[in-house]
N, C-alpha and C positions, 0 to 999 in steps of 0.2 A: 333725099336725105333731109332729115332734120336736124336738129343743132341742141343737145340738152348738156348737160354740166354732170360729169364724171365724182362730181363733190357727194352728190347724194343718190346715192344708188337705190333709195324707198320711189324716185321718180319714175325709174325704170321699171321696178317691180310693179307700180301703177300701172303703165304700159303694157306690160306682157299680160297681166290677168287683163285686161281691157281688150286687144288681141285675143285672149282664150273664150270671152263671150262670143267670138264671131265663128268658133269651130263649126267644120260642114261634119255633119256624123256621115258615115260613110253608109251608103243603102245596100242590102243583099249581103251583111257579110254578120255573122252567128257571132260573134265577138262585136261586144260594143267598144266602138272605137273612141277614147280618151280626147278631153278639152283640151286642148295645149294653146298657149301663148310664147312666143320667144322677141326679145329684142337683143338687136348687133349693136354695140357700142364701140365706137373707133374711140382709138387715144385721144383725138380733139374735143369731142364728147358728141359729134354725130351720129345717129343711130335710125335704123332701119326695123319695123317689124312684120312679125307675120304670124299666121295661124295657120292650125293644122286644116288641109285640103284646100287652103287658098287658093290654090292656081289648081291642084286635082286632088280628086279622093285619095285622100290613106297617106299624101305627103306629109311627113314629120313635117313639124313649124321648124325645129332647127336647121331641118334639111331647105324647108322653102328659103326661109331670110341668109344663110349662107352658100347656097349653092345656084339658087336663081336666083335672087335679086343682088347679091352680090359676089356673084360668080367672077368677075376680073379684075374684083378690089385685093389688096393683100386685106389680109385679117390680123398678124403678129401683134399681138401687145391686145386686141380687142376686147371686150368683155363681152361674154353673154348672159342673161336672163332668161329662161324657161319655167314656167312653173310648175313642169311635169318632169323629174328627173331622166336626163337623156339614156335613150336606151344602151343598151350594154351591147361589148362585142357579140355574136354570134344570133344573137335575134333575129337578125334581118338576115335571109337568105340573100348567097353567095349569086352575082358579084355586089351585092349592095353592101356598104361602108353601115358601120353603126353608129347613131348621133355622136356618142362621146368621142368612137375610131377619128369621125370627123372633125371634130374641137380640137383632138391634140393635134391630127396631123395640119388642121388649120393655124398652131399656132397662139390661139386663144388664149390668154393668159391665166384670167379668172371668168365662175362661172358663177352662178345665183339660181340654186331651185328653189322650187315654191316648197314639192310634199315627194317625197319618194314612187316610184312605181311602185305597188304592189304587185304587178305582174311578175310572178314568180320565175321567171327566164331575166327578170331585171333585177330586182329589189335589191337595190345599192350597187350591184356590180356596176354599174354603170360611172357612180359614183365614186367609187373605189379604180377603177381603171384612171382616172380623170387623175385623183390624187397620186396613184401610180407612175404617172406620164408627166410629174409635176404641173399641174394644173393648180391654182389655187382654188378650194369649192366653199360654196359658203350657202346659206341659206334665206331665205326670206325671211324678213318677219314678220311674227305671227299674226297680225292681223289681216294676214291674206289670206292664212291655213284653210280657214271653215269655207270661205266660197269656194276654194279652189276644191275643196274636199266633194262640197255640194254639187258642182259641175259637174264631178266625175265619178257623182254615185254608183252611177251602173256600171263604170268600166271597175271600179272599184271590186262590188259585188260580185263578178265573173271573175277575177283574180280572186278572191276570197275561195272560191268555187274551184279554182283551179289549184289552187294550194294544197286543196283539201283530197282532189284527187289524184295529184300527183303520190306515187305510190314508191318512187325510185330512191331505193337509201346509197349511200355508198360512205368508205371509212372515212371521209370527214365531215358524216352529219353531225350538226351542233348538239354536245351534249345534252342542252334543253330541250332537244325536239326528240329526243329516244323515248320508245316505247318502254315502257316495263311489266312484260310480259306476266312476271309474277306477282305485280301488283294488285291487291284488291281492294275492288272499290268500298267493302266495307270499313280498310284499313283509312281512308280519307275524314278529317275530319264536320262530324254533321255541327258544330259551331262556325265552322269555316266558308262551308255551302250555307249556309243558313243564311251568312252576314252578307254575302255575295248575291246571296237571291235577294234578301231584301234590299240592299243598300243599290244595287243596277236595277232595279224597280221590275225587278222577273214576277216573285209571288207565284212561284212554283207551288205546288203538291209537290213535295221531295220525295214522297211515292213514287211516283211515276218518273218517266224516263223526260220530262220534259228540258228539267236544267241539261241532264246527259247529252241529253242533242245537241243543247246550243253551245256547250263546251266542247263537243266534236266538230261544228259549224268554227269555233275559233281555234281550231288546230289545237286542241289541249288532251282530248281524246281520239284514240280512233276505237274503230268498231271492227271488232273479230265477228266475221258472218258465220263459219264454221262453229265456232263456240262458244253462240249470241253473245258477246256479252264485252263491255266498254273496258279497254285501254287508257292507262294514265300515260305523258307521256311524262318526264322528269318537271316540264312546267308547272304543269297540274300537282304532282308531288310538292312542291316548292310553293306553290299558292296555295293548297286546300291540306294538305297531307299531316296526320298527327304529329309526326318527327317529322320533318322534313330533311334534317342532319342525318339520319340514319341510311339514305341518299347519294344524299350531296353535303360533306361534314364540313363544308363553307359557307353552309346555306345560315347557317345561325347568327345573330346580333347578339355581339361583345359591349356590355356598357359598363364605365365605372366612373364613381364620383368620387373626388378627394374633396374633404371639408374644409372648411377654414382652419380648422383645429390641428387640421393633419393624420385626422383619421380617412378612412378610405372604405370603399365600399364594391364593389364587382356582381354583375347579377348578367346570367345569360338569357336572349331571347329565343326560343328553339321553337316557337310553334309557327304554324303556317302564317306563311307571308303575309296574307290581310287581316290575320289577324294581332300581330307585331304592330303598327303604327297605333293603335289605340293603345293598347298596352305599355309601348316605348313612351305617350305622350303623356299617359299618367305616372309615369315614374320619372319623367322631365320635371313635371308640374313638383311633385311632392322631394324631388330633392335641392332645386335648384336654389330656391330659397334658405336652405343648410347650409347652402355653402358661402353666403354670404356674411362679411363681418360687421355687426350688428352696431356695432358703434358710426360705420360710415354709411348707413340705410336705415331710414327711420321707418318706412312702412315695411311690417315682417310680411308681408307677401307678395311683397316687393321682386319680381324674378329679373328687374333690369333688361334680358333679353327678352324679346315678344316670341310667345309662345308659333307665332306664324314661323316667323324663321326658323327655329330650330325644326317645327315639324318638314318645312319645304329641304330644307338639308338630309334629315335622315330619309323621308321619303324615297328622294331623287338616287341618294346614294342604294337602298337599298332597289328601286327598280331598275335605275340604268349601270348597277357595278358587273365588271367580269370575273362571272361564276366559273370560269374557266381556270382561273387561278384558284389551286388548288389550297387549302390550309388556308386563304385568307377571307377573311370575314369583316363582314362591316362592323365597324367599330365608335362609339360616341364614348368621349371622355367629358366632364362636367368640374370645369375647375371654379374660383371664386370669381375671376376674371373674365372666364373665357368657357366656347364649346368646340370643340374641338370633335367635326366628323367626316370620318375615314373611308372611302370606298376605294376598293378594290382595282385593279388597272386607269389606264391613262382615256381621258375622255375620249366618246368616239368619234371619229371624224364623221363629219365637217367639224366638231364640238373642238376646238385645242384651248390649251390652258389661257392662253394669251386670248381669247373669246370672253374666255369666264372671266378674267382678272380685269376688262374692260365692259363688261356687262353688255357685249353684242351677241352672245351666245344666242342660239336660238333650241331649238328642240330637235335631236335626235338621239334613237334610244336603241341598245346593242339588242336588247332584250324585250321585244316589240312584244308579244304576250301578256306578259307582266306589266308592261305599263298599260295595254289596252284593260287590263283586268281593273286595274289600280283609277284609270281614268274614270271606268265605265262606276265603280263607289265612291268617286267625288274628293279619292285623298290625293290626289295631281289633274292637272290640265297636262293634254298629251300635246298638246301645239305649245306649250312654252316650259319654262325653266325654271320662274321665278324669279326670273333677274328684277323684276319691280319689286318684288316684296323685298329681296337682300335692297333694294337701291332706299326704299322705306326706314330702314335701321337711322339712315342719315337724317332725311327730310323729316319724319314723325316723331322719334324715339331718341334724336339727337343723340347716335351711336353712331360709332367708327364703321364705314363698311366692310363687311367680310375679305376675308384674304383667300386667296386658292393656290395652292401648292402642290406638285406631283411629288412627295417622297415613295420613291419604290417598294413597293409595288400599290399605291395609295397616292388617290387625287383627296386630299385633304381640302373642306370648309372649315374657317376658324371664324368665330362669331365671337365679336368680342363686349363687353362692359363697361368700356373705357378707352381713352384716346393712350393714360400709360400705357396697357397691356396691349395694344398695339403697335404701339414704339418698342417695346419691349422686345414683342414676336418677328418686328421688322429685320429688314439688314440698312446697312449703314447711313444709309441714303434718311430714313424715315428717323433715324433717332439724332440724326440733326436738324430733327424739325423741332418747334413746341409744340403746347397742344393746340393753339390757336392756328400757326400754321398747318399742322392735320389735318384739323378740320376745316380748312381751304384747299387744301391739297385733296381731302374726299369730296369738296364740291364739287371742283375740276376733273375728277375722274368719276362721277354718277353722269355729268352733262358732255364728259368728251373733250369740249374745246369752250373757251369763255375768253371774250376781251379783259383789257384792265377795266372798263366802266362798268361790265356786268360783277365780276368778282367786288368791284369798290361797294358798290349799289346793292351787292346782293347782304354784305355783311356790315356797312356804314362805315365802312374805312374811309378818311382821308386819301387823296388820293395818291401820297408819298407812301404812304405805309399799304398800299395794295400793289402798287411797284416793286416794293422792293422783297416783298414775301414770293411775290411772282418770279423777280429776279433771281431769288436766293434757291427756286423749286426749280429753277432751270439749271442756274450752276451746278446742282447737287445730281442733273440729268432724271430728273421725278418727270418733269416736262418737257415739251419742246415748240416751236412756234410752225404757225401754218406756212413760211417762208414769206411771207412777205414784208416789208419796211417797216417797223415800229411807229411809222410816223402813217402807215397808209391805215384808212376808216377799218378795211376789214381786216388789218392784224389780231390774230387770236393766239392763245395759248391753247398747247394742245398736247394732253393726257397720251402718255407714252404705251403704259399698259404691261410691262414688264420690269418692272422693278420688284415690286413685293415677290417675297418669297424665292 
């Protein structure tokens, strides 16, 4: 056993990708068999790791570091780290237990994946079972995404492979993955493929069947052998398709801007999916500025919010909202103040709102198609979220950090202008701040936890007047302290993460 500290769990996750370099690939077997790293964290902060085949071929790492090396320890309360999402009940032939079977019934508290299986017998079940079982799941962060991606190119590839030829539908295939039979492919549009070939660096002949392919290779078409000819399935509709609303009548982006004056303006987005964020970002650009009042903004092109954010919001909302939810549609409102945007149901797990409102959120996405599309043209990174760029608004832009709110059926971003209009849109806690404690109170929640010397040093407070602002964010329950004595070196204040909204 070693001895590491439960405080920072990025230690750990060093650990288990460290572990995942040392995978044995297993020889003789037509399936390339996955990198895996896992470390056992006991409550004291002792932990144990292992890698997949360590002690034999084809052994799960979770299976090795809890069932062999700490076969007669209890595990209760434990954490694990894997960087390969534990597999899901029924995978493992009968009598074998499946990784996650084995977490819950160990007891296991919380769990840390690196990137999801794509092995399609797994792809999140496994994940989902976990939070099922009350397991708490969380993710890496992204800076481990790409190695761990890179490790497991090829077991990758062969799930990619098996996805595509699994043929088995039954009544609860996800709407986005239906065929539509009477779709044709003339009906798609050729500005839509066009912007996709160019901007994923294809440079097709769109003659030819070449793009066809590699959007059946991503699961967006299949191919009818009897009556040659390509299938959309409703993703493809929804990413390339002239209407896309005609569909899916939730497929469309709602936007409206109200001016300073009190005039108002509403404009629908209805065409294919990638082809909406360019469009949506020239009509951000060309209103945002209207709606400002001109007496309190000397430069007229002045849009106060950075064009970054707004785009990283609607993006995210428009790749990761649930299309499942019928009648609702992402939505961007555009006030003098504030942006205000709406998507569709409640983030997906691992993602909870309490993630987003403290900026540890990492990347997972309901709607894996769409964001691989959206990745592969350079308008999102698929390994993160943008929690740097909203954390930016502060450090750069000397702006209020965004707020996140689920009003049903809508996870709301609100990007704001101003420290009033965010005292404003607060609840009570926030509008007995001023603006100067605000803007202390978004220090301490972009960085987490901060002493009295960092907050005094970071803004040249006195060090009475960085006390008592401190004091005053506790009383009000904004903060809370890491438990230790006021008087001990590493006393911190420490960012709660649910108050706004």
């Amino acid at each position: 056993m070693k001895v590491g500290s439960r405080e920072k769990p990025e230690f750990y996750m060093e650990l288990a990708v460290e572990a995942m370099r040392k995978s044995i690939v297993e020889k003789g077997n037509s399936k390339p068999s996955p990198h895996v790293g896992a470390v056992l964290v006991f409550p004291d902060g002792t932990y144990e790791t292992a890698y997949r085949g360590e002690f034999r071929e084809g052994d799960h790492a979770e299976y090795t570091v809890m069932d062999k090396k700490c076969r007669d320890k209890d595990l209760t309360d434990c954490w694990l780290f894997a960087t390969l999402e534990p597999c899901a009940p029924g995978v493992r032939n009968k009598p074998k237990f499946s990784c996650s079977e084995r977490i819950v019934n160990a007891r296991i508290s919380k769990l840390w994946f690196g990137i999801e299986d794509p092995n399609p017998k797994v792809d999140h079940a496994g994940i989902d079972y976990m939070i099922d079982h009350e397991v708490e799941v969380n993710q890496f962060s992204p800076e481990y995404f790409k190695e761990i991606e890179v490790a497991n190119n090829k077991f990758f590839k062969w799930a990619e492979n098996e996805n595509q030829q699994s043929k088995k539908k039954t009544k609860a295939e996800p709407i986005l993955e239906k065929e539509q039979q009477n779709y044709n492919l003339n009906d798609l549009s050729s500005d839509a493929l066009e912007k996709f070939n160019k901007l994923a660096k294809y440079n097709f002949d769109l003659s030819t069947d070449k793009l066809n392919e590699v959007l059946r290779k991503k699961g967006l078409f299949t191919y009818d052998d009897k009556k040659q000819k390509y299938i959309p399935t409703v993703n493809a509709i929804l990413l390339f398709g002239k209407r896309p609303c005609d569909t899916l009548e939730q497929a469309c982006v709602k936007a409206k801007v109200k001016y300073f004056d009190g005039t108002s303006h509403a404009k629908t987005f209805d065409k294919a999916l990638v082809l909406i964020p360019d469009e949506l970002e020239s009509w951000v650009r060309k209103v945002l500025p209207e709606t400002l009042n001109r007496s309190n903004f000397k430069a007229k092109s002045d849009t106060k919010i950075p064009i970054e954010a707004i785009r990283e919001a609607y993006i995210n909302a428009i790749a990761h909202r649930d299309y499942d939810i019928e009648g609702a549609k992402v939505q961007i409102e555009v006030l003098h103040d504030r942006i205000i945007v709406r998507s569709p149901g409640k983030p997906p797990l691992p993602v909870t709102i309490e993630k987003l409102k403290d900026f540890t959120a990492t990347s997972y996405s309901r709607n894996k198609k769409i964001t691989n599309v959206f990745n592969q043209m350079e308008y999102m990174e698929e390994s993160q979220v943008g929690m740097d760029t909203f954390k930016e608004l502060r450090e750069t832009y000397k702006l209020p950090l965004p707020i996140f709110k689920y009003n049903e059926p809508y996870l709301e971003t609100i990007l704001f202008t101003s420290e009033s209009a965010m005292i404003e849109e607060g609840p009570y806690e926030l509008k007995n701040l001023n603006k100067e404690e605000l803007i202390g109170f978004d220090f301490i929640k972009s960085k987490g936890e901060v002493s009295r010397k960092e907050y005094q040093d970071h803004f040249g407070f006195e060090r009475k007047k960085a006390s008592n602002q401190l004091k005053k964010m506790k009383v009000l329950g904004l903060i809370t302290d890491n438990g230790l004595q006021p008087t001990d070196n590493g006393y911190k204040y420490v960012y709660l993460g649910k108050s706004e909204g």
